[in-house]
C-alpha positions in Angstrom: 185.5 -19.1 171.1 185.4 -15.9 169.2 187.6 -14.9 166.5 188.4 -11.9 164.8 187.7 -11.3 161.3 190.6 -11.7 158.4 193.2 -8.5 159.0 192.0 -7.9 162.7 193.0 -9.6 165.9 191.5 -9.9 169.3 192.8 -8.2 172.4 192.4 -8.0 176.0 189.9 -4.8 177.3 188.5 -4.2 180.1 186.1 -6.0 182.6 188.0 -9.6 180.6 186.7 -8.4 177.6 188.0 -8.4 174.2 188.1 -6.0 171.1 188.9 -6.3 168.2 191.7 -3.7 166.3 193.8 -4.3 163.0 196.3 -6.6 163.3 199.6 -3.7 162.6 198.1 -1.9 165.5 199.3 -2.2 169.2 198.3 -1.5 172.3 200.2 0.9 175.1 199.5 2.3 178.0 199.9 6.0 178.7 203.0 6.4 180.5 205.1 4.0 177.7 203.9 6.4 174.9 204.4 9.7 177.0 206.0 11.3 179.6 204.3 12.6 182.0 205.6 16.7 182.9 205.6 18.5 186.3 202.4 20.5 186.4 201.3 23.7 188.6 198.4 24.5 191.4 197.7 27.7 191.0 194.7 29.3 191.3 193.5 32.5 189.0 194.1 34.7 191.4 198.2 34.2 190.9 197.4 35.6 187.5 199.4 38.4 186.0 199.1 40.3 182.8 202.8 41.6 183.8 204.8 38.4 183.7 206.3 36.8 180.3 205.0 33.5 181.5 202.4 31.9 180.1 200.0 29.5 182.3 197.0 27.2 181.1 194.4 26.3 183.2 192.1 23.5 183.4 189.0 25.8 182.9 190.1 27.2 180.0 191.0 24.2 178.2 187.1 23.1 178.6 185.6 26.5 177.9 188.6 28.8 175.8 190.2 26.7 173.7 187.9 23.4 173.3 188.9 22.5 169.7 191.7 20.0 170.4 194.3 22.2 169.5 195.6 25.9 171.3 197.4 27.4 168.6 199.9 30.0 170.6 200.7 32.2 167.3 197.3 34.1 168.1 195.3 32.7 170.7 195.0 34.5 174.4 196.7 32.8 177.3 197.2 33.5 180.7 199.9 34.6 182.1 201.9 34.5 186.1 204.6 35.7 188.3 207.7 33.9 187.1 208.5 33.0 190.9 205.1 31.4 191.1 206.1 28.8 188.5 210.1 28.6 188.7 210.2 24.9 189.6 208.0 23.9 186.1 209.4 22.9 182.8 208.4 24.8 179.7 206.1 23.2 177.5 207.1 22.8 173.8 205.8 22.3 170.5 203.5 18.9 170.8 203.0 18.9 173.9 200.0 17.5 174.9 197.7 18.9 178.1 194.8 17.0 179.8 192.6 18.3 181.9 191.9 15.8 185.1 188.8 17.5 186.5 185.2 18.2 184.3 181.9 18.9 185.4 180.1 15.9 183.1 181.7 12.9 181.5 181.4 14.5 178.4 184.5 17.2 179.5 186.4 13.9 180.7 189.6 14.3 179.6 189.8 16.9 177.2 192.6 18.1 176.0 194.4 20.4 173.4 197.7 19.9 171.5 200.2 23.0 172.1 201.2 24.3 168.3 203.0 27.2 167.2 204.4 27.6 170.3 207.6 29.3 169.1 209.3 31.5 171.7 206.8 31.8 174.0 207.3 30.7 177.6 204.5 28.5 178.6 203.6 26.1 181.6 200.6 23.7 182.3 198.9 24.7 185.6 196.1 23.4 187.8 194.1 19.8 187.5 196.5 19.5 184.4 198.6 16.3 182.3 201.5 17.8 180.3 202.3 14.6 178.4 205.0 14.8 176.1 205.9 11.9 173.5 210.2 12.3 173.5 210.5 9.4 170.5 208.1 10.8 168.2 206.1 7.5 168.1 202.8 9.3 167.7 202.3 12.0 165.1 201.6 15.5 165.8 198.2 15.9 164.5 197.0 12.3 166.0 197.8 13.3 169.6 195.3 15.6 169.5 192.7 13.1 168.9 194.2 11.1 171.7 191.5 11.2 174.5 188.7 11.6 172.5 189.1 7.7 171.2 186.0 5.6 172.0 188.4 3.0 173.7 190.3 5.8 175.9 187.2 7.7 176.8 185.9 4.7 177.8 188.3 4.1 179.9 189.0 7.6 181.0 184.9 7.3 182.5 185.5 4.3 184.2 188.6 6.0 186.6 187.2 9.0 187.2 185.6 10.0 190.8 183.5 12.1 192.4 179.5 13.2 192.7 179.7 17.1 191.0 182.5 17.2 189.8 184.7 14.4 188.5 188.2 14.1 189.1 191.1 11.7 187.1 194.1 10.9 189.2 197.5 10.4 187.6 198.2 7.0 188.7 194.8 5.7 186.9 195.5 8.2 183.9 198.5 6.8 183.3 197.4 3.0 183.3 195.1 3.9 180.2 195.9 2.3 177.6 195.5 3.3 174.0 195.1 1.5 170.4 197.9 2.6 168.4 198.3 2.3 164.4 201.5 2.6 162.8 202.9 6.2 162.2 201.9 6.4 158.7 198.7 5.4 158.9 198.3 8.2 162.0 199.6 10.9 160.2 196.7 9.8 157.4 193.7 9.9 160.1 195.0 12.8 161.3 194.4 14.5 158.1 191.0 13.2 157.3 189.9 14.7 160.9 192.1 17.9 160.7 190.5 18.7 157.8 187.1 18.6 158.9 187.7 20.0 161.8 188.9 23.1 159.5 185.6 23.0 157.9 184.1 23.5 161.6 186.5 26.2 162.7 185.5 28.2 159.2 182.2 27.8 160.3 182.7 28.8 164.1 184.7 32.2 162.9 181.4 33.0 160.7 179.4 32.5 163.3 181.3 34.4 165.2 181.8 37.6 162.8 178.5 37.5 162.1 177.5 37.8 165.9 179.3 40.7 166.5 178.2 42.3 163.1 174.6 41.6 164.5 175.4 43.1 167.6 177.3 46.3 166.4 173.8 46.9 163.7 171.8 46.2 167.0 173.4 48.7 168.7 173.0 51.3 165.5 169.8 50.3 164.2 167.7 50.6 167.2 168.8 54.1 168.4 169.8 55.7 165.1 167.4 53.9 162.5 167.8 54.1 159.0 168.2 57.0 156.9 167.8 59.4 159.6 169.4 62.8 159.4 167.9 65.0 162.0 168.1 63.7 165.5 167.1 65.1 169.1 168.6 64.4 172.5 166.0 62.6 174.8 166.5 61.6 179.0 167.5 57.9 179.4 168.6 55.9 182.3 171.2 56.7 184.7 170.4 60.3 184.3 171.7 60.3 181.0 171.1 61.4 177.6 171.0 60.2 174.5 169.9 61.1 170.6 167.6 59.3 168.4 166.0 60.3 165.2 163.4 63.4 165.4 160.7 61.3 164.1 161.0 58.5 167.5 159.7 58.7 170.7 160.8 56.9 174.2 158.1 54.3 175.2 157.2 52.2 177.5 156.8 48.5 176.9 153.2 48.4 178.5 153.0 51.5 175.6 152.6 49.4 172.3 150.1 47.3 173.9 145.9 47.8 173.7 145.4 47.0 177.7 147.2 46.0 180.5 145.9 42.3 180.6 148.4 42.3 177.0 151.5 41.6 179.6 150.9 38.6 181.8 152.9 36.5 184.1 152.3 33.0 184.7 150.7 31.7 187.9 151.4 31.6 191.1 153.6 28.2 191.5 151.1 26.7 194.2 148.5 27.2 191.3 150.4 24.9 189.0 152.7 22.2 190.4 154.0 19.7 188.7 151.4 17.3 189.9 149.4 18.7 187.5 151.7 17.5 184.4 149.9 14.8 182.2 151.3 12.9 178.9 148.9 15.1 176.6 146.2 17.6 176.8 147.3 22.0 177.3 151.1 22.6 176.3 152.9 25.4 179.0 155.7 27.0 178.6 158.9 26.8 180.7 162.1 28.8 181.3 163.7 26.2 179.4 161.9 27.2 176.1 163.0 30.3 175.8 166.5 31.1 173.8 167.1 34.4 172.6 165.1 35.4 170.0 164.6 31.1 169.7 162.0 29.0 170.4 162.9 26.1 172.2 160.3 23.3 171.3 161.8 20.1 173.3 160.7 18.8 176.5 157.2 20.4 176.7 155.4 19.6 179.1 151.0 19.0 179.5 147.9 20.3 181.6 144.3 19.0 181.4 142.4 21.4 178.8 140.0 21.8 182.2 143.1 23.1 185.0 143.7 25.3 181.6 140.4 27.0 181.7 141.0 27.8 185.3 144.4 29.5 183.9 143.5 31.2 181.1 144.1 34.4 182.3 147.8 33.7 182.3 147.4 32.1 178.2 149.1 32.5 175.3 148.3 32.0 171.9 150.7 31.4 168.7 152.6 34.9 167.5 153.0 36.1 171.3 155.8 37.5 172.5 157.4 35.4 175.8 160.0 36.5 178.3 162.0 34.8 181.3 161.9 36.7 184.3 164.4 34.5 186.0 167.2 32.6 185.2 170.8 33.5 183.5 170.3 35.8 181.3 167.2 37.3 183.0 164.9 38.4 180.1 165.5 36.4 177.5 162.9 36.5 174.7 161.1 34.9 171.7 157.9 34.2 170.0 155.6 31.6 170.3 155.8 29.7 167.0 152.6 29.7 164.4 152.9 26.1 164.6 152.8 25.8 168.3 149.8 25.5 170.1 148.1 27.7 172.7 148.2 27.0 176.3 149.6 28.4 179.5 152.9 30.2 180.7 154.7 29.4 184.2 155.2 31.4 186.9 158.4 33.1 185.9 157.3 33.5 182.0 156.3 36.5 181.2 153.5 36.4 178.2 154.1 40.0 176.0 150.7 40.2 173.2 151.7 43.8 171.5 149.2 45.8 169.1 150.1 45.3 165.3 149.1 49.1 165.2 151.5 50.3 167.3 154.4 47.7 167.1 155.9 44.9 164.9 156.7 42.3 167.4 159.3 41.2 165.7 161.1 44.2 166.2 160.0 43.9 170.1 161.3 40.9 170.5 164.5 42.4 169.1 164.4 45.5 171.3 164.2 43.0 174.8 166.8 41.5 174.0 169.3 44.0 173.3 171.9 45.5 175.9 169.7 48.6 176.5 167.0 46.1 178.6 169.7 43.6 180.2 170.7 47.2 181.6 167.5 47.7 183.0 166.8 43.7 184.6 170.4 44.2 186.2 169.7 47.4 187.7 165.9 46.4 188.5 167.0 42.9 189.5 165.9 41.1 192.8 167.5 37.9 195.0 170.9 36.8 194.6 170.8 33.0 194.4 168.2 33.2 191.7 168.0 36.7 190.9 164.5 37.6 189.2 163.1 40.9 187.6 158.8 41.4 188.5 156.0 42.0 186.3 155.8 45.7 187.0 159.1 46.4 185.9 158.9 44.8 182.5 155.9 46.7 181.5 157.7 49.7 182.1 160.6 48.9 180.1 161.9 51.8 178.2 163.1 52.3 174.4 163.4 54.0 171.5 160.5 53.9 169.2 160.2 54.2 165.9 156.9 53.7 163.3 155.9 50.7 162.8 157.0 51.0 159.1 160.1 51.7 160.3 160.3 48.8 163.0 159.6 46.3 160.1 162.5 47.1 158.1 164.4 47.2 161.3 163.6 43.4 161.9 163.9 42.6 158.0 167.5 43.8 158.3 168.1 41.6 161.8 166.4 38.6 160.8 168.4 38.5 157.6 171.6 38.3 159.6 170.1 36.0 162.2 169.4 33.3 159.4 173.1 33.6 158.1 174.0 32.6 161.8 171.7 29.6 161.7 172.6 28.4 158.5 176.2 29.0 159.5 175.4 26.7 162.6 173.2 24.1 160.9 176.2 23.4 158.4 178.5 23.4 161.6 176.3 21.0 163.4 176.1 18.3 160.4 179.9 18.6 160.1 179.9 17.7 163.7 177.7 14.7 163.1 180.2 13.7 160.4 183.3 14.0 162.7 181.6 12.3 165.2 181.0 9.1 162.7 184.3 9.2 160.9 186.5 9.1 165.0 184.0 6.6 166.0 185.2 4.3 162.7 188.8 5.6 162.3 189.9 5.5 165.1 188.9 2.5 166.3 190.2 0.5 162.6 186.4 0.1 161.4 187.2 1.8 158.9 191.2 1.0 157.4 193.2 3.3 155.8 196.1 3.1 153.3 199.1 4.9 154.1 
């Protein structure tokens, strides 16, 4: 017979299991820790910026405000008609709001804890919990970390239904049951996670800041330049005008290249099908290795070196330029790592090899994936379930061109704000790591501690 270990104690789980949690905590099911509030069904489209009443919906909880908490002092919420929603209690501060449908188990129950709520009218909406703990036998700043346990989410998995979308009804939500410690020893957890999760916020805002510097200098940099005083107005789409810098000149993308072979699709798809895929041999390069201005090296997939040769027109080589022609967002771009061997695009890459004389293709690479070209795919765009741009109409993409000189201090400027963005995310992602570790132990009592 098993037995727990000194200071722990075994209880019953699911499928007539045991687990083992410290011996101070208990266990409770939902609905004996929280009360479960009346909840809305509208849709979006009962939205409206006129009312005074404030509505949260399921979709934003997984996509808006996915840090555990929605703090009301400053972030957006929706609001509705106050007859929509008359028959709904008002949330209040501590409230806490599941949502019961997600498109992966990963979005299972996710939830945020309403803070700062102050006079602000709010109600939970569609596929929503509003749980609210009345005896304060939970602190604050734990309830947020409620659903995210390994034992809840476990158990959250195990009662949800469905094929695309998964659903959670309330009469299984509220049989979950959850591994309680005492108050004190909540209230510490709570801290050592908040405060982490601080860390991560600091390092979303930067991220975020630093986006929107990027794309403000984007926006400057490649119509204006630097330094420029003079400036002329030149024809650009839409029948529109616009002015760049005396010295610049509106080209083509087919322009900065020595021939026209230098812009290549991949082949036709009945010329490479995924029967031709082997463990090792030529790499090619999908849609799904392209990021924006990233190279995406996961997941690649081989070709003999022999169905290669009989592709090579559609090649690439390290230090070219690769766009998608379809997908969301169509014409993403990046370069083919030096590191990364040559081989053979798909059908919908688009393989870009510019002339050093006449371009840096950093700055290229730059220039297709600014708003100026995404205005040319959407208004060149064809199909509507998977909407595609064609070869022709990427080589005659149209910009403003500067010298090369001037191109390379262009990118050096860009590429110094990009890797503040990935070092902002790197340190992001290990805190996440961390986070990860410490609720996996903490909240589970692998790791104790003192109150």
């Amino acid at each position: 017979m098993k037995k727990a270990k000194p200071g722990y104690k075994l209880v019953k789980w699911l499928f007539r299991k045991e687990i083992e949690i410290p011996e101070d905590w208990v266990v409770k099911k939902i609905d004996e820790l929280f009360e479960l509030l009346l909840t809305g069904t509208n849709s979006r489209s009962d939205l409206d910026k006129k009312s005074d009443i404030h509505y949260i919906h399921y979709g934003d909880i997984h996509t808006k405000w996915n840090k555990f908490i929605l703090d009301c002092s400053f972030q957006e919420i929706p609001m509705i008609r106050k007859d929509k929603v008359e028959k709904l209690p008002l949330l209040k501060e501590g409230d806490l709001i599941v949502a019961d449908v997600s498109e992966d188990y990963d979005g299972s129950g996710a939830s945020i804890l309403i803070k700062n709520i102050k006079n602000k009218k709010i109600v939970s909406g569609l596929h929503t919990f509003a749980l609210r703990n009345n005896d304060e036998t939970i602190s604050l700043n734990f309830r947020r970390y409620i659903t995210s346990m390994r034992f809840v989410k476990t158990q959250i998995i195990s009662f949800i239904t469905g094929v695309s979308v998964y659903g959670l009804s309330k009469n299984n939500f509220k049989k979950i049951r959850i591994c309680l410690p005492p108050l004190k020893q909540q209230q510490k957890i709570a801290s050592i996670l908040s405060n982490v999760d601080d860390l991560i916020s600091f390092y979303d805002n930067s991220i975020e800041s630093t986006q929107k510097l990027k794309k403000g200098l984007m926006q400057t940099l490649l119509t204006r330049g630097i330094g420029h005083k003079k400036f002329k107005k030149v024809k650009w789409l839409f029948g529109k005008e616009i002015e760049i810098p005396e010295e610049w000149n509106i080209k083509k993308l087919f322009d900065l290249c020595e021939n026209k072979n230098d812009i290549v699709a991949g082949p036709f798809g009945s010329n490479l099908l995924v029967d031709d895929y082997i463990e090792k041999g030529t790499p090619i390069i999908r849609l799904q290795n392209i990021h924006r201005n990233n190279f995406i090296n996961k997941n690649i997939k081989f070709i003999s070196n022999l169905k290669a040769d009989e592709l090579k027109y559609h090649s690439y080589i390290p230090g070219d330029i690769i766009l998608a022609k379809l997908g969301d967002p169509i014409g993403k771009t990046c370069i083919v790592p030096d590191d990364f061997s040559p081989g053979i695009v798909v059908a919908d890459v688009v393989r870009i090899r510019t002339s050093s004389k006449k371009a840096d293709k950093i700055f290229v690479e730059y220039v297709l994936n600014s708003d100026a070209c995404k205005k040319q795919h959407n208004m060149e765009k064809i199909g509507t379930t998977r909407p595609r741009v064609n070869l022709a109409q990427i080589r005659k993409l149209i910009f403003p061109c500067p010298s090369v000189d001037e191109q390379k201090n262009i990118s050096d400027i860009l590429m110094k704000i990009d890797l503040k963005i990935d070092e902002s995310e790197s340190k992001k992602s290990n805190l996440e790591k961390i986070k990860k570790g410490l609720m996996q132990k903490l909240l589970t009592g692998q790791i104790r501690v003192t109150a």
